[in-house]
C-alpha positions as CSV (number, residue, x, y, z in Angstrom):
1,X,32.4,-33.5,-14.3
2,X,32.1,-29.8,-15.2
3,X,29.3,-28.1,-13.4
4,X,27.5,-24.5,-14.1
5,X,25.3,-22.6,-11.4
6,X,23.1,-20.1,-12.8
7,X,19.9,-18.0,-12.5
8,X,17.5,-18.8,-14.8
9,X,15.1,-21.0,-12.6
10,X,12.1,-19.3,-11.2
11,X,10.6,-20.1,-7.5
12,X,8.8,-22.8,-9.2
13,X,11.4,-24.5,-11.4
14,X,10.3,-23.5,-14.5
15,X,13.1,-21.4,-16.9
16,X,13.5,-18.0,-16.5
17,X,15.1,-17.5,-20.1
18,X,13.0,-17.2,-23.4
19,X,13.3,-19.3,-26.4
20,X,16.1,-17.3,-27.5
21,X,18.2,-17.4,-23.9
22,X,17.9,-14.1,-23.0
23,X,16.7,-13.7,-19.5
24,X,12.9,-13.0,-18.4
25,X,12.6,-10.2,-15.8
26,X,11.2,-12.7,-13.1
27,X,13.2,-12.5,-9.9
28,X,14.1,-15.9,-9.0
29,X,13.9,-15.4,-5.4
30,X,10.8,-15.2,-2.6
31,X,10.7,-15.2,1.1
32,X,10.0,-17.7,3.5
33,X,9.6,-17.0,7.8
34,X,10.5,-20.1,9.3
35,X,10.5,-20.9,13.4
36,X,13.5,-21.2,15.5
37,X,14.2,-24.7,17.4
38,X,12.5,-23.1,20.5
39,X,9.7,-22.2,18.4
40,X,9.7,-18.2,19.8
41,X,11.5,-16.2,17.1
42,X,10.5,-16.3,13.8
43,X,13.2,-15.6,11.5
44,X,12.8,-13.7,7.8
45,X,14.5,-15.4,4.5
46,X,15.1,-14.3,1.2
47,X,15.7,-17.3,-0.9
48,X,17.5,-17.4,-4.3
49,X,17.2,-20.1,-6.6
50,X,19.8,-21.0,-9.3
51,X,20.2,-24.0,-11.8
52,X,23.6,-26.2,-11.6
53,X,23.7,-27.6,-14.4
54,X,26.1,-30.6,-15.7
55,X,28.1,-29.0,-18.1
56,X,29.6,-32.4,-19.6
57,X,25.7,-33.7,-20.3
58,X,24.2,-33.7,-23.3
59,X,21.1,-31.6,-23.7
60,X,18.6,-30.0,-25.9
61,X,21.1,-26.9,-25.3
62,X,23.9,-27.7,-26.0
63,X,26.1,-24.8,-24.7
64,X,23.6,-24.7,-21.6
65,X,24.4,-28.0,-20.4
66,X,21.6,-30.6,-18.8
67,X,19.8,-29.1,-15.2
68,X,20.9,-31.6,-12.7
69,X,19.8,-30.0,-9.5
70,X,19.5,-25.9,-8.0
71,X,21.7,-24.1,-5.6
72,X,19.0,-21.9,-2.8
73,X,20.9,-19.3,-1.1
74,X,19.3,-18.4,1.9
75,X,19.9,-14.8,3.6
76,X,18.4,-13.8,7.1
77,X,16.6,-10.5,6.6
78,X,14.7,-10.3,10.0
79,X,16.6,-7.2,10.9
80,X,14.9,-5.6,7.9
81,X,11.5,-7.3,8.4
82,X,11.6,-6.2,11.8
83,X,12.7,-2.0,10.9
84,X,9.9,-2.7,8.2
85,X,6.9,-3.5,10.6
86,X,8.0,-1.4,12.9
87,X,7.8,1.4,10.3
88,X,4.4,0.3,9.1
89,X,3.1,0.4,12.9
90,X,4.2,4.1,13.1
91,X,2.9,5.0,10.2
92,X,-0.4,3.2,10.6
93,X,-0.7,4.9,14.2
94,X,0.1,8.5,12.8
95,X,-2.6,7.7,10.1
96,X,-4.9,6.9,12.8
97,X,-4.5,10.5,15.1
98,X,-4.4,12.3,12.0
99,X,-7.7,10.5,10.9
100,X,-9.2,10.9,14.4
101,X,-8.6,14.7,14.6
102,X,-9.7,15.1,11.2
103,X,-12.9,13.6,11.8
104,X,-13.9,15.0,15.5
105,X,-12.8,18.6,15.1
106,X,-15.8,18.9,12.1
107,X,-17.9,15.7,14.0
108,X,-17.8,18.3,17.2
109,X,-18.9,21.1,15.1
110,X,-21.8,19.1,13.6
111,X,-23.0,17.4,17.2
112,X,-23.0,21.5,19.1
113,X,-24.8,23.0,16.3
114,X,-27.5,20.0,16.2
115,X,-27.5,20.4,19.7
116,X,-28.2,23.6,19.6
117,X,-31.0,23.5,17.1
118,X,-32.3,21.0,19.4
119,X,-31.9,22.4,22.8
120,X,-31.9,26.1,22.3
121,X,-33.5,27.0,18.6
122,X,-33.4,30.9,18.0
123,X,-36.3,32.8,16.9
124,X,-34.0,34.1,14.5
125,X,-34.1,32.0,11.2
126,X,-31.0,33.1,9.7
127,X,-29.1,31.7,12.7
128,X,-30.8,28.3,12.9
129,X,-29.8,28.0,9.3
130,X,-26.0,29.0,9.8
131,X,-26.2,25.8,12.2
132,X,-27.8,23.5,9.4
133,X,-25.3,24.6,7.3
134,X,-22.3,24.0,9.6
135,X,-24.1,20.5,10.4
136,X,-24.4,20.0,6.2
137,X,-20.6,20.8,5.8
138,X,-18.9,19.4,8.9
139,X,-21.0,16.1,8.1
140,X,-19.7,16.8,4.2
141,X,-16.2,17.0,5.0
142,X,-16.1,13.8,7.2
143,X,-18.2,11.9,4.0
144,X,-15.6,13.4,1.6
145,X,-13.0,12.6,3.5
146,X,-14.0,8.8,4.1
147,X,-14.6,8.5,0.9
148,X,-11.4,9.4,-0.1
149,X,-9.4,7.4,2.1
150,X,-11.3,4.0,1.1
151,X,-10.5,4.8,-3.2
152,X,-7.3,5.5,-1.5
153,X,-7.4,1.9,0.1
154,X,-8.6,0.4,-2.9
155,X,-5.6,2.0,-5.4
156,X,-3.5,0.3,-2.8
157,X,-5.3,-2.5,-3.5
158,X,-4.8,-2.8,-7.1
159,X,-8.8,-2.5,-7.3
160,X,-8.9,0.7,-8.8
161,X,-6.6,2.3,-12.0
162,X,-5.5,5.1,-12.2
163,X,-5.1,6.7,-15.7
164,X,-3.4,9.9,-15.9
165,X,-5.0,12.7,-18.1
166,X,-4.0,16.6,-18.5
167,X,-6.1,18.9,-16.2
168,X,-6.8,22.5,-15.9
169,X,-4.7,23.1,-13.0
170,X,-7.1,26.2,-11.6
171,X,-10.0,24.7,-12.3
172,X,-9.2,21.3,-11.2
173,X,-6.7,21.5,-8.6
174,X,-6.5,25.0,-7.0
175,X,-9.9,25.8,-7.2
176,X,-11.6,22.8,-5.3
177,X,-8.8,22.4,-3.0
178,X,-9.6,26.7,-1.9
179,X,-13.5,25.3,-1.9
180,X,-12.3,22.5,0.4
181,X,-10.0,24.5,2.7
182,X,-12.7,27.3,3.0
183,X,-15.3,24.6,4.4
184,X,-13.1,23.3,6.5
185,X,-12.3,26.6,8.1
186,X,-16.2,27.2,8.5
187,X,-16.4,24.0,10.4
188,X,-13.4,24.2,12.8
């Protein structure tokens, strides 16, 4: 019997070509982590599904041929799993001191000028208000900055679209970014 391997089945069987045979942009593979025998090492695998079909079988297409099983190719892609989470650890853990500094440097700022007002108010008005106001923006920054890394978080996420528009690019790029630069400088 004449036999045909092909690429039109999708992870879960169904056809991966339209009503007029032309093929869907589906990828007809996924990956599965399976155990070794000793049950230590997990190992990565891309599998890739194709049809084998009987070419000598009558079927609704005729120059398709009948399905009469699939061929799963199965390649080992630990190696790149394992560069992968590695790379995602680093960049998770450079996130994290960057975060950390970026929050303390204006958190310290904010805790020695409350102190301040606490421990050792002046009698001079103007400089008990330079320290509410470096409280206010060090505390603004942080909030600013939190709340920017969660839409962050949540465009990774899928939970938020973004739809591009034309801006002013002084107005509303340059100009808040100087703004946010010139606070932070205050508070550091």
């Amino acid at each position: 019997a004449s036999h045909s391997v092909d690429d039109d089945i999708s992870q879960d069987g169904a056809s991966n070509r339209t009503k007029h045979g032309k093929a869907r942009k589906s990828d007809p593979s996924c990956e599965a982590t399976l155990q070794t025998k000793d049950g230590h090492r997990p190992v990565h695998l891309l599998l890739t599904a194709s049809a084998l079909r009987d070419m000598s079988s009558p079927s609704s297409d005729h120059s398709r041929g009948q399905i009469i099983g699939a061929v799963i190719i199965a390649q080992d892609i630990s190696r790149q799993h394992a560069a992968l989470a590695l790379h995602r650890s680093e960049t998770e853990k450079g996130i994290m001191e960057w975060l950390s500094h970026e929050v303390r440097n204006p958190l310290s700022v904010a805790v020695e000028a409350s102190r301040t007002l606490k421990e050792d108010p002046s009698d001079d008005p103007e400089e008990n208000s330079n320290n509410l106001e470096l409280i206010c923006l060090s505390l603004g920054y942080i909030v600013e900055l939190l709340t920017d890394m969660l839409d962050l978080n949540k465009c990774i996420e899928g939970k938020i679209t973004m739809n591009p528009a034309p801006c002013r690019m002084r107005e509303d790029i340059l100009l808040p970014t100087k703004r946010m630069l010139d606070q932070r400088r205050k508070c550091v």
